[in-house]
Backbone atoms as SQL, in Angstrom:
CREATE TABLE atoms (id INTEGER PRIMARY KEY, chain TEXT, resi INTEGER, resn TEXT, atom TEXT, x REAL, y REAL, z REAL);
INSERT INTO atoms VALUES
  (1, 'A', 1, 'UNK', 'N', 17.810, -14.528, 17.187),
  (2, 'A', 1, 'UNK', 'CA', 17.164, -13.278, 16.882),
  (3, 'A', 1, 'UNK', 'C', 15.700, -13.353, 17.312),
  (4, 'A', 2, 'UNK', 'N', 15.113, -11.957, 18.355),
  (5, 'A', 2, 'UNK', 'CA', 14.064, -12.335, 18.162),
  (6, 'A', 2, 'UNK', 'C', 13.175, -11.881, 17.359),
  (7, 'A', 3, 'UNK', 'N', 11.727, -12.668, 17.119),
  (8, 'A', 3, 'UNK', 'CA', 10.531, -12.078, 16.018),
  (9, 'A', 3, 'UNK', 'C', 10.233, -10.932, 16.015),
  (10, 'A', 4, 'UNK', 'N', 10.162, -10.055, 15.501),
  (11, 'A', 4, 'UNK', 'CA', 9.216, -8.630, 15.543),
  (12, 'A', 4, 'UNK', 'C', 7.782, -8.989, 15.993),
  (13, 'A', 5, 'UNK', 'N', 7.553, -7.624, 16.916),
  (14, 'A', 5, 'UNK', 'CA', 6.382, -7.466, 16.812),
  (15, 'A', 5, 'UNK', 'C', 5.345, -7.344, 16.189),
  (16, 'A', 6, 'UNK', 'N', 4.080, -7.778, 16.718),
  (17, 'A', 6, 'UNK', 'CA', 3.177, -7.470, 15.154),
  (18, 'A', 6, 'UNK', 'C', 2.807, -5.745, 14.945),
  (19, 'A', 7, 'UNK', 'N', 3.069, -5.541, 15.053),
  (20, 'A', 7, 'UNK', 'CA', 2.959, -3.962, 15.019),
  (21, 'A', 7, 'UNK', 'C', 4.385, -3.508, 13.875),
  (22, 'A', 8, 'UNK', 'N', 5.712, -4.138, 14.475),
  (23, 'A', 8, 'UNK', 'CA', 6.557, -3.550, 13.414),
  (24, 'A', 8, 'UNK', 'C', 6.420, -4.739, 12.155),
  (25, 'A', 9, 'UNK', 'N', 5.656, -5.934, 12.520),
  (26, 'A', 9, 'UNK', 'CA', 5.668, -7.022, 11.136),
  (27, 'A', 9, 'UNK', 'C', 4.618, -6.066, 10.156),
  (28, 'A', 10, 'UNK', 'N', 3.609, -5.950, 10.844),
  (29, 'A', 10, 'UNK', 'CA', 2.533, -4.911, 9.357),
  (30, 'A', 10, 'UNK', 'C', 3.503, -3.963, 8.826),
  (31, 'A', 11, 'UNK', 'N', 4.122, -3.114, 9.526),
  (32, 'A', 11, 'UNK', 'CA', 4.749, -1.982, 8.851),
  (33, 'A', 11, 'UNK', 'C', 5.472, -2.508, 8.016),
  (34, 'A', 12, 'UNK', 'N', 6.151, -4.089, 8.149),
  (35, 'A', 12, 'UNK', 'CA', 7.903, -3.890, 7.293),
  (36, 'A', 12, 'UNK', 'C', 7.089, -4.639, 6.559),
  (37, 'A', 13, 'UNK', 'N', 5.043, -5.348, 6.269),
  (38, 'A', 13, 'UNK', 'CA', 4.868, -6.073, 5.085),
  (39, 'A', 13, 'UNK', 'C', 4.298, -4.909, 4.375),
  (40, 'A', 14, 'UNK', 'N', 3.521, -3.605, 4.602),
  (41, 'A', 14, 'UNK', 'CA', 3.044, -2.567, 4.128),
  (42, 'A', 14, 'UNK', 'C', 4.717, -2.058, 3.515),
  (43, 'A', 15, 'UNK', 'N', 5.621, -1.455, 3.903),
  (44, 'A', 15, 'UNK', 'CA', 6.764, -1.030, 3.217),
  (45, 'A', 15, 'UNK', 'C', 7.201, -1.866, 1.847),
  (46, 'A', 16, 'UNK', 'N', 7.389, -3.648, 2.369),
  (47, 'A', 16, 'UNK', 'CA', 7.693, -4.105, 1.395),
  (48, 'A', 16, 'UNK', 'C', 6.950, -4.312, 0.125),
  (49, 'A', 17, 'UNK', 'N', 5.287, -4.349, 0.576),
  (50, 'A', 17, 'UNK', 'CA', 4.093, -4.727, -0.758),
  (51, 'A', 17, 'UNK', 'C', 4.512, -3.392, -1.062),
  (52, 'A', 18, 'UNK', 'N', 4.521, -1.890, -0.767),
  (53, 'A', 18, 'UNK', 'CA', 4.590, -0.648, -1.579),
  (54, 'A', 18, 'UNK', 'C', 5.940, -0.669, -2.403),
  (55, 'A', 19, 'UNK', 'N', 7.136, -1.199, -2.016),
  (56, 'A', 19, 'UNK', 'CA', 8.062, -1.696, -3.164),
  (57, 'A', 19, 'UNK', 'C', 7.717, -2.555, -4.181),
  (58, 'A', 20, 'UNK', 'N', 7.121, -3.729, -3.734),
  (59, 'A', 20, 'UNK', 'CA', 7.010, -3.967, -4.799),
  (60, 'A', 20, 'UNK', 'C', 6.222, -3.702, -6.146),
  (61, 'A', 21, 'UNK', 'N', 5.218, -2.764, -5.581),
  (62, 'A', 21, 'UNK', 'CA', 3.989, -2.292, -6.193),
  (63, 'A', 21, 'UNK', 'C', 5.059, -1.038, -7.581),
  (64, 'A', 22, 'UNK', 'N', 6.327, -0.371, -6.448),
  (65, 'A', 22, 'UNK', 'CA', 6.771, 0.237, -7.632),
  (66, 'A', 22, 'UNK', 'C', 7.851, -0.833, -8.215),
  (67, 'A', 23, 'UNK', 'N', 8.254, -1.382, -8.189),
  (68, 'A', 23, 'UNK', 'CA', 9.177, -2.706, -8.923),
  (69, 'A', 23, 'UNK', 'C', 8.165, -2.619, -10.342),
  (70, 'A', 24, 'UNK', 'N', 6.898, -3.089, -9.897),
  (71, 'A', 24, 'UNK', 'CA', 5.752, -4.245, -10.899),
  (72, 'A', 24, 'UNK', 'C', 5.709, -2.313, -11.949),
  (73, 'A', 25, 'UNK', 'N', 5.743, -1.338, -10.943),
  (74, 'A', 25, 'UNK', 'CA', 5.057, -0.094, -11.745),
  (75, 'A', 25, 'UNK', 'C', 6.332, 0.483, -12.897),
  (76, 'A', 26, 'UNK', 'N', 7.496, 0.069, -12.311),
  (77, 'A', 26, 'UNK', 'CA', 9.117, 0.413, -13.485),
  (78, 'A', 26, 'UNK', 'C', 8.580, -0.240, -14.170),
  (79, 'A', 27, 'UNK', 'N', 8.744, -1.538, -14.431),
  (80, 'A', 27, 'UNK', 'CA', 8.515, -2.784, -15.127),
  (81, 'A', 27, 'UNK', 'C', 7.057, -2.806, -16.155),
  (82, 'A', 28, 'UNK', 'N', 6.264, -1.990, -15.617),
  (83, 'A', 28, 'UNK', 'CA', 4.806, -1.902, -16.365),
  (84, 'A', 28, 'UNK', 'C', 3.914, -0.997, -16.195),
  (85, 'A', 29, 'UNK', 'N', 4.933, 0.853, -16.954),
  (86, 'A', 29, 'UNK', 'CA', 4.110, 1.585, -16.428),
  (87, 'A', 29, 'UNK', 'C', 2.748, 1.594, -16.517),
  (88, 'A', 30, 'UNK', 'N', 2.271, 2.220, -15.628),
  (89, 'A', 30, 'UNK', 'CA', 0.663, 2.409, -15.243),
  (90, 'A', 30, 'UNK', 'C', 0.212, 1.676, -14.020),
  (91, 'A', 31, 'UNK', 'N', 0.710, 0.586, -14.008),
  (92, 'A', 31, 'UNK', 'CA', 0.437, -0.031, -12.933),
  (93, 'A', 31, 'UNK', 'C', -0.045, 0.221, -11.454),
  (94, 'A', 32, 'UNK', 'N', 1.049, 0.722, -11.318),
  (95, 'A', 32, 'UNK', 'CA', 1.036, 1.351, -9.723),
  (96, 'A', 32, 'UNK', 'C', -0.675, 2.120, -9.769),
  (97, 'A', 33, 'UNK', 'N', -0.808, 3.308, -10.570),
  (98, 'A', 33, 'UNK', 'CA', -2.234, 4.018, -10.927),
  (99, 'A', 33, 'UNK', 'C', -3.396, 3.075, -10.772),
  (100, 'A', 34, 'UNK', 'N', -3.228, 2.338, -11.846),
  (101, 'A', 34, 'UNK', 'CA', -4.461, 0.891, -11.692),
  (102, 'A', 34, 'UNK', 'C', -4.871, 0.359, -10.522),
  (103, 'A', 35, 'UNK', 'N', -3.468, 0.026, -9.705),
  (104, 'A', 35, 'UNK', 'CA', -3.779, -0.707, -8.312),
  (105, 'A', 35, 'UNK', 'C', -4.088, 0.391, -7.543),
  (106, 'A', 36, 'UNK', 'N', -3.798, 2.068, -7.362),
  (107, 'A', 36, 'UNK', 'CA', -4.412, 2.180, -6.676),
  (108, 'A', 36, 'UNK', 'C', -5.992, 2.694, -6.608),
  (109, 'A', 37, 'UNK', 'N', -6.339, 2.958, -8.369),
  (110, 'A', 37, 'UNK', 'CA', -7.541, 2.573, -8.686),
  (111, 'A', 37, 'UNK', 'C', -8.357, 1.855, -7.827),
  (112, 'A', 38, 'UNK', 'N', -7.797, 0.721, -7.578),
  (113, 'A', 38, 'UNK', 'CA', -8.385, -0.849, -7.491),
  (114, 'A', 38, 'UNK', 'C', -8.699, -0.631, -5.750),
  (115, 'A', 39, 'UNK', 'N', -7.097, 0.145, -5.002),
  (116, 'A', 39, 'UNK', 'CA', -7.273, 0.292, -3.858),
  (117, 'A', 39, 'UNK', 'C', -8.329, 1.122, -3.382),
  (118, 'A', 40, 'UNK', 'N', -9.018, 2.283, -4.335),
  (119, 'A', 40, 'UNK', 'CA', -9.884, 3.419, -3.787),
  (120, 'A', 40, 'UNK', 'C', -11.244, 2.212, -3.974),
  (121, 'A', 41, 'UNK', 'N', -11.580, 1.288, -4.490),
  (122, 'A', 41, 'UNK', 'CA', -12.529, 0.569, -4.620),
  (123, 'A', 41, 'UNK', 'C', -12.779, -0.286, -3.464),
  (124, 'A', 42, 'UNK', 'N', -11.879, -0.859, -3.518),
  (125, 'A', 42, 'UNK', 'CA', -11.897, -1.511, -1.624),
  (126, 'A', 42, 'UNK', 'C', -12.128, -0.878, -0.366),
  (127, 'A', 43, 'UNK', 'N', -11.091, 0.425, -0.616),
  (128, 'A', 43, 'UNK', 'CA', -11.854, 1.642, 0.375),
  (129, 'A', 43, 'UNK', 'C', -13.202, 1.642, 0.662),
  (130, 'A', 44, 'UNK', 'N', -13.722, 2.200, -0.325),
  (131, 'A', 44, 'UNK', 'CA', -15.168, 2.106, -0.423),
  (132, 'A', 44, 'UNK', 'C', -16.350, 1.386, 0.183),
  (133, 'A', 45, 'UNK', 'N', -15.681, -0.220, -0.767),
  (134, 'A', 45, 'UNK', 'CA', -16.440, -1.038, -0.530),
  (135, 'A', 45, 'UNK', 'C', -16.338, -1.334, 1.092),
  (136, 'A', 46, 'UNK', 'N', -15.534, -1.072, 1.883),
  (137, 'A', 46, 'UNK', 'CA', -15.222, -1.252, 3.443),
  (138, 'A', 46, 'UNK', 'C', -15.831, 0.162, 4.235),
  (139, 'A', 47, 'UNK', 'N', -16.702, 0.904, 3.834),
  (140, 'A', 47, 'UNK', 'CA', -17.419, 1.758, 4.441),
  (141, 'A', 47, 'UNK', 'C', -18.188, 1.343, 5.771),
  (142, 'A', 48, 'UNK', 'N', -17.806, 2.152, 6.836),
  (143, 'A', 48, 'UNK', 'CA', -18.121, 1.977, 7.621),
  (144, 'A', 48, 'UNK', 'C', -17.152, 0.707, 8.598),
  (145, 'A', 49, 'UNK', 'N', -15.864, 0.404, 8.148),
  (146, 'A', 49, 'UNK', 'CA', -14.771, 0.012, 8.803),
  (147, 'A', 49, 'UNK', 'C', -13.657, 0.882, 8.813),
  (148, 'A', 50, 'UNK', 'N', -13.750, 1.769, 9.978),
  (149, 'A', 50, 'UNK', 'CA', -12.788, 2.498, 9.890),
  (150, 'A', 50, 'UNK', 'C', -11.647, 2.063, 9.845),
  (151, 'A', 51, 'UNK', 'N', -11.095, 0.859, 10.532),
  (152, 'A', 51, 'UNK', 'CA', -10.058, 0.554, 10.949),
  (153, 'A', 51, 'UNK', 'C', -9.480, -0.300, 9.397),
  (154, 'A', 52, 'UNK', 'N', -10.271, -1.312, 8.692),
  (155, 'A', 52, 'UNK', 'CA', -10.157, -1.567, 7.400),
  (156, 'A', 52, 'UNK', 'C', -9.455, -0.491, 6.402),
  (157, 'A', 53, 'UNK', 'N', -10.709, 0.949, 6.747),
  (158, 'A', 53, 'UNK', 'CA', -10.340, 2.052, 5.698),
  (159, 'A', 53, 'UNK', 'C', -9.136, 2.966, 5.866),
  (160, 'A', 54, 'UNK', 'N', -8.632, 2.567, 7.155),
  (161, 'A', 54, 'UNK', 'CA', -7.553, 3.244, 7.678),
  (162, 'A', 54, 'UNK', 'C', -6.403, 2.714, 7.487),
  (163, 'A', 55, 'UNK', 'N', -6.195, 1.301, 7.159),
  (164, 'A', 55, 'UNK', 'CA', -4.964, 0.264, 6.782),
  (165, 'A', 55, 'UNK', 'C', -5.203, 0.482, 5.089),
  (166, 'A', 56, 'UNK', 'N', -6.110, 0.651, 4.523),
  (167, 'A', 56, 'UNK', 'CA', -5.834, 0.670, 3.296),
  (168, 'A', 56, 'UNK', 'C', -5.631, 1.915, 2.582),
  (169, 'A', 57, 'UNK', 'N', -6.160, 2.944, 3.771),
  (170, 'A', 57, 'UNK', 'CA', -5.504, 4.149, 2.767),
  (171, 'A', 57, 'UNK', 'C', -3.633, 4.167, 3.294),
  (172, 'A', 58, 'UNK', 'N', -3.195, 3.629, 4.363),
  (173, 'A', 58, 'UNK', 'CA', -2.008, 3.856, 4.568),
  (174, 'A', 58, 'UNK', 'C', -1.715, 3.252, 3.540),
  (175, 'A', 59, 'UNK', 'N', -1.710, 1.924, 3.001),
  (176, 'A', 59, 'UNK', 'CA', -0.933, 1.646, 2.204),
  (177, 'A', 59, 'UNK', 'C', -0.988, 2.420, 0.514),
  (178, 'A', 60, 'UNK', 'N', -2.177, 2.824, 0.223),
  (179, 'A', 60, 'UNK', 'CA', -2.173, 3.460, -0.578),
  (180, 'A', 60, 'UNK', 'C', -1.611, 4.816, -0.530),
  (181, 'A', 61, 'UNK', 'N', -0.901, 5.613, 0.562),
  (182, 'A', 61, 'UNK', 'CA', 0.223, 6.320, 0.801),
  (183, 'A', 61, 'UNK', 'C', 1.077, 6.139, 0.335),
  (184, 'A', 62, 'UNK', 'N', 1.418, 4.893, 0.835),
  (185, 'A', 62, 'UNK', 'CA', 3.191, 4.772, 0.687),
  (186, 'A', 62, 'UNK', 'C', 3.090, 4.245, -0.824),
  (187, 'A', 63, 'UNK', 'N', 2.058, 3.503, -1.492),
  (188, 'A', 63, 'UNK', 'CA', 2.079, 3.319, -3.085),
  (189, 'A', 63, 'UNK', 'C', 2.262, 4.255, -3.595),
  (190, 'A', 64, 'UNK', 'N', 1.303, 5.482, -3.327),
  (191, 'A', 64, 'UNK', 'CA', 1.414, 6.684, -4.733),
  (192, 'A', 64, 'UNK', 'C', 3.030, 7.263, -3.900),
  (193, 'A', 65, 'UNK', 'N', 3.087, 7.441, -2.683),
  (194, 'A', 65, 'UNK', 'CA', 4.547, 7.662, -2.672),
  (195, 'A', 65, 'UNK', 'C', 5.867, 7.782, -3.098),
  (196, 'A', 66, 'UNK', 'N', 6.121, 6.648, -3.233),
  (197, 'A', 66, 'UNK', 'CA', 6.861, 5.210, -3.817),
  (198, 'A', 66, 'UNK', 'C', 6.809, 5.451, -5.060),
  (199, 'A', 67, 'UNK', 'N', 5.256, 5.448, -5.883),
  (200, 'A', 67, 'UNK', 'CA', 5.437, 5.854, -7.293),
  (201, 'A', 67, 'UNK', 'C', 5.645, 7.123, -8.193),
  (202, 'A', 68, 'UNK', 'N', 5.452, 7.952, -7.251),
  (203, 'A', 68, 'UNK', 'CA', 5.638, 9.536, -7.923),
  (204, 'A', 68, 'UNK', 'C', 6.737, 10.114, -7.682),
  (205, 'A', 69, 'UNK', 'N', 7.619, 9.434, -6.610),
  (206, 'A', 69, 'UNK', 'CA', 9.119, 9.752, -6.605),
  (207, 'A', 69, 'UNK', 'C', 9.191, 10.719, -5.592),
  (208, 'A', 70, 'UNK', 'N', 8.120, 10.820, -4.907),
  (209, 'A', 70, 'UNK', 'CA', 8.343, 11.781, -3.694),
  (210, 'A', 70, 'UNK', 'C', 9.046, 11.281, -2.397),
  (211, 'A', 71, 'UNK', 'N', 9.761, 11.909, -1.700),
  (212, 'A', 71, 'UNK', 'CA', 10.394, 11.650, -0.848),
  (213, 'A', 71, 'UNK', 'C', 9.596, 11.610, 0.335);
């Protein structure tokens, strides 16, 4: 088999951390909210990296996603 690309490896580790983010959020509501609390803080603090602020709001997509049950 061969390796994925790094292009489809970020996507399938961004898909899988946003599962597990709702796994940890069944298991302990609020959670998911907190982290992405935590994620709008990192945002921030990475001002002026777009490319930083642009990987972390994707993943904070697919978190509140994932957690609000939207399709």
């Amino acid at each position: 088999m061969k390796v994925p690309d790094s292009t489809t490896a970020l996507y399938s580790l961004n898909a899988a951390y946003a599962v597990l983010v709702k796994t940890l959020d069944e298991q302990s509501p609020g959670f998911g909210d907190k982290l992405l609390g935590n994620l709008d803080k990192v945002y921030e603090q990475n001002k002026g990296q777009k490319s930083s602020q642009l990987a972390i709001a994707q993943i904070g997509i697919i978190v509140k996603t994932l957690i609000s049950g939207q399709d």
